[in-house]
C-alpha positions in Angstrom: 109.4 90.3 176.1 111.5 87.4 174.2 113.2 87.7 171.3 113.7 84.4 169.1 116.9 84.9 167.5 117.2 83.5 164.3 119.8 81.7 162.6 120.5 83.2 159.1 121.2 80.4 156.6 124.4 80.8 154.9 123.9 80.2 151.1 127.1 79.2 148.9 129.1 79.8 146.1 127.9 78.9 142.7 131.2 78.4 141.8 133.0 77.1 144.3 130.5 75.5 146.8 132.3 77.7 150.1 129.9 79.1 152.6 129.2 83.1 152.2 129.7 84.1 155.9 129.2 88.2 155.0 127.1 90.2 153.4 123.8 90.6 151.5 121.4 87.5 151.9 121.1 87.2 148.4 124.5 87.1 147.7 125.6 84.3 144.6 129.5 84.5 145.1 131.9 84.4 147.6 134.4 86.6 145.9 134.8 88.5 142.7 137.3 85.8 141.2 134.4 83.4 142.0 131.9 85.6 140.2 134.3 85.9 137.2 135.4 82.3 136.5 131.9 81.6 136.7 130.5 83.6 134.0 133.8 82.7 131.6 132.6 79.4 132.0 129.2 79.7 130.8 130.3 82.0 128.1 133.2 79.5 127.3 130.4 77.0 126.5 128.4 79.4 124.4 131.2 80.5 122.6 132.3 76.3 121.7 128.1 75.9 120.7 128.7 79.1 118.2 131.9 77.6 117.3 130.8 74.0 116.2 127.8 75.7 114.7 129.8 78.0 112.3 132.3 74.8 111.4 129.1 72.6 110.3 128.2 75.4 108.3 131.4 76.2 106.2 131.7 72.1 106.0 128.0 72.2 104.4 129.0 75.0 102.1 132.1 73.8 100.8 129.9 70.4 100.1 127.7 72.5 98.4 130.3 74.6 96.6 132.2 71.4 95.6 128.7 70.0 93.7 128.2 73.3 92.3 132.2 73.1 90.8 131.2 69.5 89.1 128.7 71.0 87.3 125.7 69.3 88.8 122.8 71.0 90.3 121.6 68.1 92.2 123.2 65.3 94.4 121.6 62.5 96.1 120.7 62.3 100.0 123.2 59.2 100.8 125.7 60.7 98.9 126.5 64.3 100.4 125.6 62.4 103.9 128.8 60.4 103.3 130.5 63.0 102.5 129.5 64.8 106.1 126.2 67.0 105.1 123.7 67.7 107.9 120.6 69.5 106.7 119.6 70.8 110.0 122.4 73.5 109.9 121.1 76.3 107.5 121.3 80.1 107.6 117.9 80.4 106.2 114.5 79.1 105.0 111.6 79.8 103.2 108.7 78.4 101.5 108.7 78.7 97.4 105.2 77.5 96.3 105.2 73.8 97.7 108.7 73.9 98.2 110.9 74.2 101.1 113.9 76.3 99.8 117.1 76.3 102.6 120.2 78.6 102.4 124.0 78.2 103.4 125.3 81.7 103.1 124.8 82.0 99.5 123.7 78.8 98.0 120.4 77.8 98.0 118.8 74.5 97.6 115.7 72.3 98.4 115.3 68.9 99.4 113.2 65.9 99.4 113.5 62.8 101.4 116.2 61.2 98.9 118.1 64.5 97.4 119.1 67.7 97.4 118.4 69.7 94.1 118.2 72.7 92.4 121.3 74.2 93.7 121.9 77.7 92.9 124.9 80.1 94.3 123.4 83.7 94.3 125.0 86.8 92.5 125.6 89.9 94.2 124.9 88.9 97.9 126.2 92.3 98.7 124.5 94.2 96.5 121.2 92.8 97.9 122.0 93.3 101.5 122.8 97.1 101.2 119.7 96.9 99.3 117.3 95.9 102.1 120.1 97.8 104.7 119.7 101.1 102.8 115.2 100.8 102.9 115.1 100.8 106.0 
């Protein structure tokens, strides 16, 4: 009887490209250092997504809080663009009647192709969220 022997195909690193020469066949990482620089840089890029997220966010609030100070309840779209507004960055929405009604932290607001109106900062945030925390 023969026996073919096989090769085994070495895989690499994901990290650092170097042949693993030992161990399981499914193996990812050449070392532990490998495995941990690896998954600090994909979390250091999740973290700098969360990051930028959160800083559009307070920008948009203070925007809001700033029209809110002047009185007005309204602002047009052009305006609070210039001023660095993006409307894609909310922390919530939800349809009133035929409206769409979007929230940044504690203002609330809707918005039609050419403004943003009916701006309203809500009272008691706190009290509402121990509210719904305390039913269920």
């Amino acid at each position: 009887m023969r026996y073919e022997r096989k090769l085994r195909v070495m895989p690499k690193c994901l990290h650092c490209g170097e042949k693993i020469r030992y161990g399981r066949t499914d193996k990812r990482f050449c070392c532990e250092d490998c495995r941990v620089e690896h998954h600090n840089e994909q979390m250091k890029q999740s973290r700098a997504f969360r990051r930028r997220v959160l800083s559009q966010l307070s920008s948009n609030y203070n925007l809001l809080s700033t029209v809110l100070q002047t009185g007005a309840d309204s602002i047009l779209l052009t305006d609070i663009f210039a001023m660095g507004f993006v409307p894609g960055i909310v922390t919530s929405y939800s349809r009133a009647g035929k409206h769409d009604e979007f929230g940044c932290f504690d203002i609330k607001y809707r918005m039609t192709a050419t403004k943003i109106y009916s701006i309203i900062k809500i009272q008691n945030v706190s009290l509402n969220l121990h509210a719904e925390l305390d039913s269920e």
